[in-house]
N, CA, C and O of each residue as an XYZ file, in Angstrom:
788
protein
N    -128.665     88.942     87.604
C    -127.943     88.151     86.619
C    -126.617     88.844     86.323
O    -126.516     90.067     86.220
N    -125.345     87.762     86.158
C    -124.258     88.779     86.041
C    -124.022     88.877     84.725
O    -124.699     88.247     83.913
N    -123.008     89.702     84.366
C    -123.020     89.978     82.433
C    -122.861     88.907     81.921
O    -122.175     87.924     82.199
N    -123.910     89.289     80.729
C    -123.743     87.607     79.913
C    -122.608     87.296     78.978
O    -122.001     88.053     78.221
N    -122.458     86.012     79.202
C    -121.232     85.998     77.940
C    -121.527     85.829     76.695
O    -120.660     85.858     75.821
N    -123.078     85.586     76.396
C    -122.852     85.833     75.548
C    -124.852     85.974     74.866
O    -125.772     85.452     75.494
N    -125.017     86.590     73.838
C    -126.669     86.884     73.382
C    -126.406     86.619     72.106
O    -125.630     87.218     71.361
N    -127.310     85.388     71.804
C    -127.166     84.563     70.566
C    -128.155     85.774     69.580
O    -129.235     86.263     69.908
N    -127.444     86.001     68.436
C    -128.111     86.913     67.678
C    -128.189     86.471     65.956
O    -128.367     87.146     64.943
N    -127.996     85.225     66.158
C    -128.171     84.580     64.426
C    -129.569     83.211     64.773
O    -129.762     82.439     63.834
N    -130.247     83.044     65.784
C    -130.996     81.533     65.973
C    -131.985     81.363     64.851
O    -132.820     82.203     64.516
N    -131.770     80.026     64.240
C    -132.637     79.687     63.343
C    -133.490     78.254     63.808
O    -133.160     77.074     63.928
N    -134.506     78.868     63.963
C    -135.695     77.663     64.489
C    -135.950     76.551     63.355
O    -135.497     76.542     62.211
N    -136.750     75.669     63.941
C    -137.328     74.632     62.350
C    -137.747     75.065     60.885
O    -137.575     74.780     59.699
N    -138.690     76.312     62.095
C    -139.102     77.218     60.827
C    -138.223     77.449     59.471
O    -138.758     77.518     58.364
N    -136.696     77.571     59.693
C    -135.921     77.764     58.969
C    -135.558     76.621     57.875
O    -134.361     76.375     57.728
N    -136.533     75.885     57.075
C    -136.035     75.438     56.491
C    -134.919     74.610     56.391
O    -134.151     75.548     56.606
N    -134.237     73.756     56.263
C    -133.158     73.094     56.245
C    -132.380     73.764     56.706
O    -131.474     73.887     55.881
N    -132.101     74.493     57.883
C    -131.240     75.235     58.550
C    -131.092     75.080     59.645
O    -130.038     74.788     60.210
N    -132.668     75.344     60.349
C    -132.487     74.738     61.992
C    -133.527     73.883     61.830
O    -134.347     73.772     60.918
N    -133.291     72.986     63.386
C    -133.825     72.015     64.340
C    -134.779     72.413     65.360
O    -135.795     71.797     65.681
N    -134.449     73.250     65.723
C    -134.939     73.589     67.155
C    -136.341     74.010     67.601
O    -136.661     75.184     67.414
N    -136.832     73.534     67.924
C    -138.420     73.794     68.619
C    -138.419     75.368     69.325
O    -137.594     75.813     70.123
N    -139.519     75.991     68.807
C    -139.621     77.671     69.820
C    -139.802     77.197     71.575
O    -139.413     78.056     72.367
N    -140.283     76.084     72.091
C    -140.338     75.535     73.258
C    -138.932     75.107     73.573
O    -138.765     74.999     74.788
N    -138.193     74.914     73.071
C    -137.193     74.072     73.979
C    -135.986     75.804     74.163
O    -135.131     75.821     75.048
N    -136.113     76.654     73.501
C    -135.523     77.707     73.239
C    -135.445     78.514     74.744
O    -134.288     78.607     75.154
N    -136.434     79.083     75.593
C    -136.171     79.364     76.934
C    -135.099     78.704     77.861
O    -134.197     79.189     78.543
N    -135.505     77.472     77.650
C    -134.378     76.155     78.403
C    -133.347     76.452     78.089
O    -132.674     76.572     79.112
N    -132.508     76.756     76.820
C    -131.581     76.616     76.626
C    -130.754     77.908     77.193
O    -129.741     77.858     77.890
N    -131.416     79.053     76.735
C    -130.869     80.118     77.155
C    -130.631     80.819     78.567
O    -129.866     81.757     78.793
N    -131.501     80.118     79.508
C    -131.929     79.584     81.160
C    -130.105     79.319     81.113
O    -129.096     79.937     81.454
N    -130.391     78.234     80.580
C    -128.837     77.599     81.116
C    -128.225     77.799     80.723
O    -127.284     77.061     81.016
N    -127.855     78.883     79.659
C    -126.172     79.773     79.336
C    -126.502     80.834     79.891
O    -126.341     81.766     79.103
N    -126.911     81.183     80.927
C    -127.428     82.561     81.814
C    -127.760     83.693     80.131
O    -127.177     84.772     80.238
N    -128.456     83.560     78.931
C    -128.621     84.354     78.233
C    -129.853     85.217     78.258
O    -130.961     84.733     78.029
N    -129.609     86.928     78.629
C    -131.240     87.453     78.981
C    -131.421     87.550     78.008
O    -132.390     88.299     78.130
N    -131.266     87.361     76.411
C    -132.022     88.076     75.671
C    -131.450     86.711     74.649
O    -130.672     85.798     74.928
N    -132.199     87.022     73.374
C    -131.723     85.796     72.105
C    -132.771     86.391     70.972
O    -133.949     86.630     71.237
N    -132.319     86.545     69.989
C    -132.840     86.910     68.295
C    -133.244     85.929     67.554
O    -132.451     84.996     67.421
N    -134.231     85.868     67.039
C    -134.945     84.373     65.947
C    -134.576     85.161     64.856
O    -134.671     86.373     64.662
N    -134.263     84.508     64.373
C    -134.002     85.017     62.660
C    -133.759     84.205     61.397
O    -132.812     84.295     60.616
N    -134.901     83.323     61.355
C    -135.237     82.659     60.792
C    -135.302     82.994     59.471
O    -135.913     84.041     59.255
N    -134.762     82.304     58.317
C    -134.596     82.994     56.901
C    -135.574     82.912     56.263
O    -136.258     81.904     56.088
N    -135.804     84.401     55.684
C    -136.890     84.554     55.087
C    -138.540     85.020     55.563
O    -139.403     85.748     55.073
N    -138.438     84.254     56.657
C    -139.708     84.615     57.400
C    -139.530     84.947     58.753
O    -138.560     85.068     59.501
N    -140.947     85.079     58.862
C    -141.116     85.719     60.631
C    -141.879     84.585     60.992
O    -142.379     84.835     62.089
N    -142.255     83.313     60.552
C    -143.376     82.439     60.750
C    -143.330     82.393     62.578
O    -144.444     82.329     63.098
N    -142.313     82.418     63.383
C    -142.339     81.783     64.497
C    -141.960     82.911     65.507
O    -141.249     82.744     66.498
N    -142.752     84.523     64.969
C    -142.366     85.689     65.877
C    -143.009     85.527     66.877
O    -142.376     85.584     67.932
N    -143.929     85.364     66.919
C    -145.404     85.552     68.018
C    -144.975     84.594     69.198
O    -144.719     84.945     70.350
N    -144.952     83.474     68.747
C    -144.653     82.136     69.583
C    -143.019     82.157     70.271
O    -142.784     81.666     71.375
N    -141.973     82.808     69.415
C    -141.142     82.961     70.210
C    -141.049     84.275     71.279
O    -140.690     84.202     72.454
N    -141.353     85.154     70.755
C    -141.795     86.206     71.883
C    -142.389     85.708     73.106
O    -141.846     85.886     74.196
N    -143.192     85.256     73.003
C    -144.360     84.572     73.985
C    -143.377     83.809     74.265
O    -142.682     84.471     75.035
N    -142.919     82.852     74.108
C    -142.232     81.758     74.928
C    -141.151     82.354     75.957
O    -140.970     81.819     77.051
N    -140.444     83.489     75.544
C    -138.990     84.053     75.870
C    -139.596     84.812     77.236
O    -139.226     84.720     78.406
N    -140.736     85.644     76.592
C    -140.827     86.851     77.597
C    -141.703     86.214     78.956
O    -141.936     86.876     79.968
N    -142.116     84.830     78.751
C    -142.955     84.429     80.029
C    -141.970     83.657     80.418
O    -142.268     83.251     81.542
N    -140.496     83.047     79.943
C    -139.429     82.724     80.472
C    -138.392     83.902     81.390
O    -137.380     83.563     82.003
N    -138.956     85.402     81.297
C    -138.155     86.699     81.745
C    -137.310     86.553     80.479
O    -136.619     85.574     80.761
N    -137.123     86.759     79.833
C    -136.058     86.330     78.584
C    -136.669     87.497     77.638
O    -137.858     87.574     77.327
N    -135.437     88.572     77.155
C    -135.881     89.303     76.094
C    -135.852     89.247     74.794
O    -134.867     89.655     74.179
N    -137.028     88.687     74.117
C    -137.109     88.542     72.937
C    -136.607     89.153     71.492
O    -137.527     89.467     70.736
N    -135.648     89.303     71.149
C    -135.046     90.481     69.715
C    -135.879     89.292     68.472
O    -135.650     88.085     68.392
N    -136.865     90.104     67.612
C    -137.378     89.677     66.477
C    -136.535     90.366     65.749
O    -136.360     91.568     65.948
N    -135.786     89.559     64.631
C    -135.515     89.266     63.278
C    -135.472     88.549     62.179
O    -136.234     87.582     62.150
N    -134.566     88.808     60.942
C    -134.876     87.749     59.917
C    -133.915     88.205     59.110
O    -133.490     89.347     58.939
N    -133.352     86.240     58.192
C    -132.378     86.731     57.528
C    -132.682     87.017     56.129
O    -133.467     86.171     55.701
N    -132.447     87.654     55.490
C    -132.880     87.944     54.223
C    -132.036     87.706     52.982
O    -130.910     88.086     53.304
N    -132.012     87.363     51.992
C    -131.119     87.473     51.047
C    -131.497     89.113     50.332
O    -132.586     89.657     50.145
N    -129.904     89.639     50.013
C    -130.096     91.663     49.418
C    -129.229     90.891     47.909
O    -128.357     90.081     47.594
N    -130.175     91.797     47.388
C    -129.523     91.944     46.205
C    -128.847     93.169     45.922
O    -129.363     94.246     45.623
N    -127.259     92.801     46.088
C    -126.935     94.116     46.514
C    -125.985     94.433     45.225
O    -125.303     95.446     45.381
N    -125.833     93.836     44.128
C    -125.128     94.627     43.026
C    -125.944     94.281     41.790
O    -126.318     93.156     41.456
N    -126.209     95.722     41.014
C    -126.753     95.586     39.998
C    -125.913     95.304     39.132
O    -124.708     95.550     39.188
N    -126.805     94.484     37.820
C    -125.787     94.255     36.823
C    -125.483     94.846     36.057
O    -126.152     95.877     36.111
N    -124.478     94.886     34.865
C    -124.534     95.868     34.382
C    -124.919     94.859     32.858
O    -125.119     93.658     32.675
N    -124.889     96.013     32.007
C    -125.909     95.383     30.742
C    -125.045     94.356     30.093
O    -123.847     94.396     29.816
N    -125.989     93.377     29.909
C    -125.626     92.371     29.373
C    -124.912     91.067     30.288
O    -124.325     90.090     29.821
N    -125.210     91.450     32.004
C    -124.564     90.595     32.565
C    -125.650     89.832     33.276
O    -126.738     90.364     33.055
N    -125.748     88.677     34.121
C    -126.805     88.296     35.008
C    -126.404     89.016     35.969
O    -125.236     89.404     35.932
N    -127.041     89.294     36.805
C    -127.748     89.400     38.079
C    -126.294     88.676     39.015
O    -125.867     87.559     38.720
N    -125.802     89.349     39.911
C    -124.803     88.619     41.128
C    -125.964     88.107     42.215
O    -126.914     88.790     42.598
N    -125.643     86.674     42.638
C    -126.554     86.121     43.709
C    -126.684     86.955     44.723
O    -125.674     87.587     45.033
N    -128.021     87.195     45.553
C    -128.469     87.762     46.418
C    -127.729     87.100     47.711
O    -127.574     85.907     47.974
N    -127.384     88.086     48.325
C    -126.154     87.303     49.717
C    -126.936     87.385     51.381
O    -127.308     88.526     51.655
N    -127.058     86.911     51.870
C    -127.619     86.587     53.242
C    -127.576     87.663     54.092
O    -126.533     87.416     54.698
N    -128.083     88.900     54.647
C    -128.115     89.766     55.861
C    -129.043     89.634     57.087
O    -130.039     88.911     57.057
N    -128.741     90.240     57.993
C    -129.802     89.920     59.406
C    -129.912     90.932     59.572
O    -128.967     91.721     59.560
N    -131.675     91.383     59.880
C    -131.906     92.497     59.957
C    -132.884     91.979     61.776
O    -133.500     90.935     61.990
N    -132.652     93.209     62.783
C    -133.105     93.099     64.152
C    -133.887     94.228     64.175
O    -133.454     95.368     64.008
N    -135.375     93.842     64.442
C    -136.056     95.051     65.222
C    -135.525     95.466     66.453
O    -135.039     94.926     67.446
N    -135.854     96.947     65.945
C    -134.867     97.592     67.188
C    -136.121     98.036     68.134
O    -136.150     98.013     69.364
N    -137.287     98.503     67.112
C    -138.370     99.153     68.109
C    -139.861     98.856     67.022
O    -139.767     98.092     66.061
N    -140.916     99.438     67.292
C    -142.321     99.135     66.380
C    -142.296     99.841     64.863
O    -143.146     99.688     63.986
N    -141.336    100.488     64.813
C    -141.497    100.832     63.836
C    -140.264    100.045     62.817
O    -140.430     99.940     61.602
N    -139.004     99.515     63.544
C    -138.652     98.414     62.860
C    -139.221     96.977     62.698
O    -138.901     96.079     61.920
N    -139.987     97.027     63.490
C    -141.143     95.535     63.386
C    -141.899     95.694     62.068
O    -142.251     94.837     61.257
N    -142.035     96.853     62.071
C    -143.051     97.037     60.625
C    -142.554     96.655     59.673
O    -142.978     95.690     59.037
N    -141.202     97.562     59.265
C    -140.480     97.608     58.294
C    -139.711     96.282     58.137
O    -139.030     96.009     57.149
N    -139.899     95.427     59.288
C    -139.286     94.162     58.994
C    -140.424     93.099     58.261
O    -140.247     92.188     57.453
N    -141.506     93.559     58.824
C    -142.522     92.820     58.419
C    -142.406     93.119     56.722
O    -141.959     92.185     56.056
N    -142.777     94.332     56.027
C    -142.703     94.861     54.734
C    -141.849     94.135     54.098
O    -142.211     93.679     53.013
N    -140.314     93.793     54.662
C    -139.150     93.310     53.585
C    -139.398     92.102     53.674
O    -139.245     91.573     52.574
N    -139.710     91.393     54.453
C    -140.216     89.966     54.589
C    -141.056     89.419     53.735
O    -140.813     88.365     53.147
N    -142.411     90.283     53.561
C    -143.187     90.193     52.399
C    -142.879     90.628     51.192
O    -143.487     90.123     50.249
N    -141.785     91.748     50.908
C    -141.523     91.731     49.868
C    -140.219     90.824     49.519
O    -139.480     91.309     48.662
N    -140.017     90.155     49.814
C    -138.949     88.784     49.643
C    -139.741     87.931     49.001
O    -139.322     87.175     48.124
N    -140.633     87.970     49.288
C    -141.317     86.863     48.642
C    -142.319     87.519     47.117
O    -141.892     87.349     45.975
N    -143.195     88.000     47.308
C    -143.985     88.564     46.751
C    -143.385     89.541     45.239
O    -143.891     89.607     44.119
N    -142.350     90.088     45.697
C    -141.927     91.222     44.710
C    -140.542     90.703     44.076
O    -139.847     91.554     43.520
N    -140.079     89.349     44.118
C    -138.997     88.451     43.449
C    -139.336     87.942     42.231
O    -138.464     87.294     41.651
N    -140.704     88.123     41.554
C    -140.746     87.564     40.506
C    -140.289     85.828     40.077
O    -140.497     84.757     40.645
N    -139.749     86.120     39.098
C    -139.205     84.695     38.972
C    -138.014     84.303     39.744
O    -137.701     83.119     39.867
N    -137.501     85.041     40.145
C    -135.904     84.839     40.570
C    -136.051     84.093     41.959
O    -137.240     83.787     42.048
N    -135.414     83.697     42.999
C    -134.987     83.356     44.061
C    -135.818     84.151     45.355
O    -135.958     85.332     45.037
N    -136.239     83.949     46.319
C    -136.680     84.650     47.023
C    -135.642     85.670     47.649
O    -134.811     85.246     48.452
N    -135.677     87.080     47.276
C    -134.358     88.480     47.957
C    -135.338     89.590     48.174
O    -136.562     89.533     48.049
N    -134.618     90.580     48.510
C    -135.073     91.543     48.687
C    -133.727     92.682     47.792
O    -132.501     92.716     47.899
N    -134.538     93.340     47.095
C    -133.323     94.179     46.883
C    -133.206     95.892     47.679
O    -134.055     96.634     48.171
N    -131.518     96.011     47.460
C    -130.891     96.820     48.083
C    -131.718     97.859     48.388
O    -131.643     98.185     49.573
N    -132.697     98.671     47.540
C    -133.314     99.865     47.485
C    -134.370     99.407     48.476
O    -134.836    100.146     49.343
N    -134.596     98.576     48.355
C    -136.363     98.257     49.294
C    -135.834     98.464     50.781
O    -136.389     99.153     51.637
N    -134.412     97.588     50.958
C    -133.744     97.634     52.028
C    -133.691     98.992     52.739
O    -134.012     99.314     53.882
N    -133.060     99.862     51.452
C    -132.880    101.252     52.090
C    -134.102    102.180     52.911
O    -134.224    102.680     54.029
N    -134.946    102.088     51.610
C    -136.374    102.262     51.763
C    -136.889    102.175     53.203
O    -137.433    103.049     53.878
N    -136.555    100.771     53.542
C    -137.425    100.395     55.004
C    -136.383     99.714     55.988
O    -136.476     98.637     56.577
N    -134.857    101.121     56.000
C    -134.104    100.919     57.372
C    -134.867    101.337     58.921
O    -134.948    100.791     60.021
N    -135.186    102.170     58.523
C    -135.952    102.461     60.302
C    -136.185    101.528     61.152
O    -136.904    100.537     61.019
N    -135.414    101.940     62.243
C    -136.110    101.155     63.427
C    -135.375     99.774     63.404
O    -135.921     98.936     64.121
N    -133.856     99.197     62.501
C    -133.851     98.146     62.313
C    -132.334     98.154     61.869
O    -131.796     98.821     60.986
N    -131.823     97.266     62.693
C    -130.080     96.732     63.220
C    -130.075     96.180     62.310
O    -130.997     95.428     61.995
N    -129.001     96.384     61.578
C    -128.356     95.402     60.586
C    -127.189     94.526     60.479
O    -126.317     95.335     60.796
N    -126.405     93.134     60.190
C    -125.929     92.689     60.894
C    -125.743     92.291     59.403
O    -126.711     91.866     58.772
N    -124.228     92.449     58.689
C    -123.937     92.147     57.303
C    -123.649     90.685     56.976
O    -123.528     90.241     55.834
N    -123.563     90.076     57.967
C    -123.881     88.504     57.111
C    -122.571     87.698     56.695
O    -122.531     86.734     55.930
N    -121.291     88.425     57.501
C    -120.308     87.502     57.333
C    -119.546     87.755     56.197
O    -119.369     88.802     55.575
N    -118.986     86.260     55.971
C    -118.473     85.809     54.646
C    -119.366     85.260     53.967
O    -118.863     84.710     52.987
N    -120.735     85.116     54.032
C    -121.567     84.625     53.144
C    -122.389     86.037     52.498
O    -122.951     85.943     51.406
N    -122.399     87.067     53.112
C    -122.828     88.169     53.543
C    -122.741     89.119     51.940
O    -122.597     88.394     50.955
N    -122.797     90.178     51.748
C    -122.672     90.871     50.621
C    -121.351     91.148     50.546
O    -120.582     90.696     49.697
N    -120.984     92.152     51.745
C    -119.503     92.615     52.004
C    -118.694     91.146     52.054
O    -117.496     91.244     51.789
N    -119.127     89.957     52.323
C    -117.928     88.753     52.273
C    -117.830     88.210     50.852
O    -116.913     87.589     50.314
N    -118.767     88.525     50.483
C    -118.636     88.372     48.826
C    -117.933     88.898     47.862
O    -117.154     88.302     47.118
N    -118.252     90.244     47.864
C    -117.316     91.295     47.374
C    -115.661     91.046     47.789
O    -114.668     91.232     47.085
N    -115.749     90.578     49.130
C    -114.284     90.594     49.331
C    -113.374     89.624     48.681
O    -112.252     89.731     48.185
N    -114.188     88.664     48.834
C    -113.567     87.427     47.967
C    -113.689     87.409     46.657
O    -113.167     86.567     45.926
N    -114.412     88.375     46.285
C    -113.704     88.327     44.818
C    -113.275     89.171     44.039
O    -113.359     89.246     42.813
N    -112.457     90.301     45.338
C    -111.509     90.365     45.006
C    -112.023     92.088     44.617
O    -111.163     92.871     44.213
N    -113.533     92.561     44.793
C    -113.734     93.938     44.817
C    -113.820     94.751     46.059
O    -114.750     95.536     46.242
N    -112.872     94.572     46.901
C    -112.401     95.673     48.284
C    -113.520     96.676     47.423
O    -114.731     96.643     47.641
N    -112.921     97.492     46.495
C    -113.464     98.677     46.374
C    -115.063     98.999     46.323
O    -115.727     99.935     46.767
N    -115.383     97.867     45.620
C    -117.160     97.706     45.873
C    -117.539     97.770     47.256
O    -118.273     98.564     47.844
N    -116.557     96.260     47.861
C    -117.425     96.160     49.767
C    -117.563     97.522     50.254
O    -118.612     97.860     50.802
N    -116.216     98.655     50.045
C    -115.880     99.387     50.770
C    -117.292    100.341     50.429
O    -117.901    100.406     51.497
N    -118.026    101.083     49.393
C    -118.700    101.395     48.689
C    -119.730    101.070     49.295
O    -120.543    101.824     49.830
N    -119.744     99.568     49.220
C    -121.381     98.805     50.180
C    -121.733     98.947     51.246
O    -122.889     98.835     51.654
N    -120.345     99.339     52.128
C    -120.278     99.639     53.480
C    -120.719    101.046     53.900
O    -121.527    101.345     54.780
N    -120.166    101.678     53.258
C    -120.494    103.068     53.434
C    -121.976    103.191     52.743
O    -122.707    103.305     53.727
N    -122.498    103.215     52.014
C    -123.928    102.945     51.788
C    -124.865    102.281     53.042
O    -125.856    102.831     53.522
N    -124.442    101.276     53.358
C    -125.246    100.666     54.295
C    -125.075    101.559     55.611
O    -126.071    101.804     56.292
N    -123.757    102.068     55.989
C    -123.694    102.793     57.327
C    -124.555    104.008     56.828
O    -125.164    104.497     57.779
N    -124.847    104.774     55.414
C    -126.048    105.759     56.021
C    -126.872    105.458     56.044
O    -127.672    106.290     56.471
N    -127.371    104.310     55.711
C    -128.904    103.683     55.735
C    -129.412    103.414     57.149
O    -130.527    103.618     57.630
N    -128.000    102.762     57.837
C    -128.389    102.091     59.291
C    -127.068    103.003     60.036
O    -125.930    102.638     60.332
N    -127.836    104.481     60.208
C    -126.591    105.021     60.753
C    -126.364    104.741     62.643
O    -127.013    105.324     63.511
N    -125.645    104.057     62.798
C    -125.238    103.896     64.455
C    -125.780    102.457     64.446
O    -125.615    101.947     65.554
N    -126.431    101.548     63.476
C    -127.000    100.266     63.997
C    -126.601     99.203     62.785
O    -127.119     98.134     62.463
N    -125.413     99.970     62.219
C    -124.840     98.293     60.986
C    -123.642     97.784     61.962
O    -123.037     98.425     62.821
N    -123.547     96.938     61.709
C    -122.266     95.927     62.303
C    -122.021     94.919     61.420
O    -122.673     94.143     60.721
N    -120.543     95.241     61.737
C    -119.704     94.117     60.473
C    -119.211     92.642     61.018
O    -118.325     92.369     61.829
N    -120.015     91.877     60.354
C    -119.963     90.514     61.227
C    -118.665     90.264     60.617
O    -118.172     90.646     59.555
N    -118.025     89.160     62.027
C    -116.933     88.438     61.261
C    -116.803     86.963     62.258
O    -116.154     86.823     63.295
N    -117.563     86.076     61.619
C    -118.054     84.974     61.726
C    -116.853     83.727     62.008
O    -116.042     83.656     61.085
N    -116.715     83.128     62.700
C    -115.586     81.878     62.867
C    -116.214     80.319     63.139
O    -116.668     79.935     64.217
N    -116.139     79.661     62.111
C    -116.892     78.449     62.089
C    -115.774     76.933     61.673
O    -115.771     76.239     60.657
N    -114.809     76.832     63.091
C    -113.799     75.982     62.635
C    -114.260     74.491     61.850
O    -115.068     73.620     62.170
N    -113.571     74.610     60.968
C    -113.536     73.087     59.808
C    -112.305     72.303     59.449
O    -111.166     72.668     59.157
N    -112.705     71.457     59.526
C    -111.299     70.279     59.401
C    -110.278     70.883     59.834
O    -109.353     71.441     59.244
N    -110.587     70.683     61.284
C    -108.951     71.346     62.351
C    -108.243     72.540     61.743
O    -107.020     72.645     61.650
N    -109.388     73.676     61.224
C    -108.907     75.239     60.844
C    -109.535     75.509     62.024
O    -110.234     74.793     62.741
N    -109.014     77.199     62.173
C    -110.168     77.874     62.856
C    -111.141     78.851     61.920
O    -111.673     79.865     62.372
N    -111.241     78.548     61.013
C    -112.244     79.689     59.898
C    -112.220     78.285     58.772
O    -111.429     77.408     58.424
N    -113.652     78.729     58.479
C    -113.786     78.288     56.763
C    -113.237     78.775     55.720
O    -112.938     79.955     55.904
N    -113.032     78.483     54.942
C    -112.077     79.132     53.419
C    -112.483     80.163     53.275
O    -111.812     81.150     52.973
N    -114.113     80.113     53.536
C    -114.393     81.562     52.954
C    -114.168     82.636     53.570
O    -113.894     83.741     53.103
N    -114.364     82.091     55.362
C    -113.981     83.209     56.532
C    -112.592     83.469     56.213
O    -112.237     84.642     56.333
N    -111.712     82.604     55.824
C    -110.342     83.101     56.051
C    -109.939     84.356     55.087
O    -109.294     85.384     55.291
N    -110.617     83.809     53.927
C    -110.419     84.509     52.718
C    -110.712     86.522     52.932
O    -110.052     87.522     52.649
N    -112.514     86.165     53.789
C    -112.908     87.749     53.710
C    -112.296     88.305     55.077
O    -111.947     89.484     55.142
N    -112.216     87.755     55.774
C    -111.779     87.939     57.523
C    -110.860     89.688     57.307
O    -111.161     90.828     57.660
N    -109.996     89.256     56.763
C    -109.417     90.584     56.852
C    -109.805     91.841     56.114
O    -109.301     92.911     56.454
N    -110.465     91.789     55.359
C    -111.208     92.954     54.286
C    -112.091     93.123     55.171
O    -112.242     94.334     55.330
N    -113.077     92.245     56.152
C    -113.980     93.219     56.967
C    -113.474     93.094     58.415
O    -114.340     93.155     59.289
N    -112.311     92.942     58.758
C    -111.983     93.883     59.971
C    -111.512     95.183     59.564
O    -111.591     96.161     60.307
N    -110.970     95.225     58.280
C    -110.357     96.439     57.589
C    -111.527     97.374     57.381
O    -111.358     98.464     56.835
């Protein structure tokens, strides 16, 4: 196979809630025909469709990357304020012992949110980096958040936090999703340059 152009590393199956479409069966096919050896499920919130996509990929020769997107709650408040919304990250098993730890934040997304929204917060994150690629989530992302409004100095802060957590395996997404004859969404345009910076 010659180098690929490209290894889809955000796919969200049905599983995903109002997000994706796509059947774990029709998923080999597709990637067959963009010559892709490898492709990431990362279905938000859960792992519901690890097993079945593994299995489907790897009896296609196709290398399976298990992940999931999570919402981090990544700034505490300070007293007397609410809570800043929990922002979208992708976390990739890298090996069995990030399978674990992916499994753990997965369940604690759900389980250990209390009343609030299904997240995971920052510390649990830290807690259970091992073994597990992190992939900051854009402009929807924590760091695209921060940027847009306007706290560089926080993202910058968040960044460096997260690079010792996931030292050699964070990457700073920077996402392009053209809309009404742009090439970036408002929000991409907005953070685009704070996280190439």
């Amino acid at each position: 196979m010659s180098q690929p152009r490209f290894i889809h590393l955000r796919l969200h199956s049905a599983y995903s809630l109002l997000e994706g479409a796509i059947r774990i069966e029709a998923i080999p096919k597709l990637c067959l025909a963009d010559s892709m050896p490898a492709a990431a499920l990362t279905d938000s919130g859960n792992l519901f469709a690890a097993l079945e996509f593994s299995q489907a990929l790897a009896k296609a020769g196709i290398q399976p990357i298990v992940g999931c997107q999570l919402d981090v709650a990544h700034a505490p408040p300070k007293p007397g304020d609410r809570p800043a919304p929990a922002a979208p990250m992708v976390l990739l098993a890298r090996d069995e012992t990030g399978y674990g730890n992916l499994l753990r934040l997965s369940t604690a997304n759900y389980l250990e949110a209390g009343e609030a929204p299904a997240h995971v917060p920052l510390e649990a994150l830290r807690a259970h980096s091992e073994g597990l690629i992190c992939l900051t989530g854009g402009a929807a992302g924590p760091l695209g958040v921060l940027i847009r409004e306007g706290k560089a100095e926080a993202a910058r802060a968040l960044a460096a936090t997260l690079a010792r957590d996931f030292p050699g395996r964070l990457y700073v997404e920077v996402q392009r999703h053209p809309e009404n004859d742009a090439r970036r969404t408002p929000a991409e345009t907005a953070s685009e340059p704070g996280l190439v910076a």
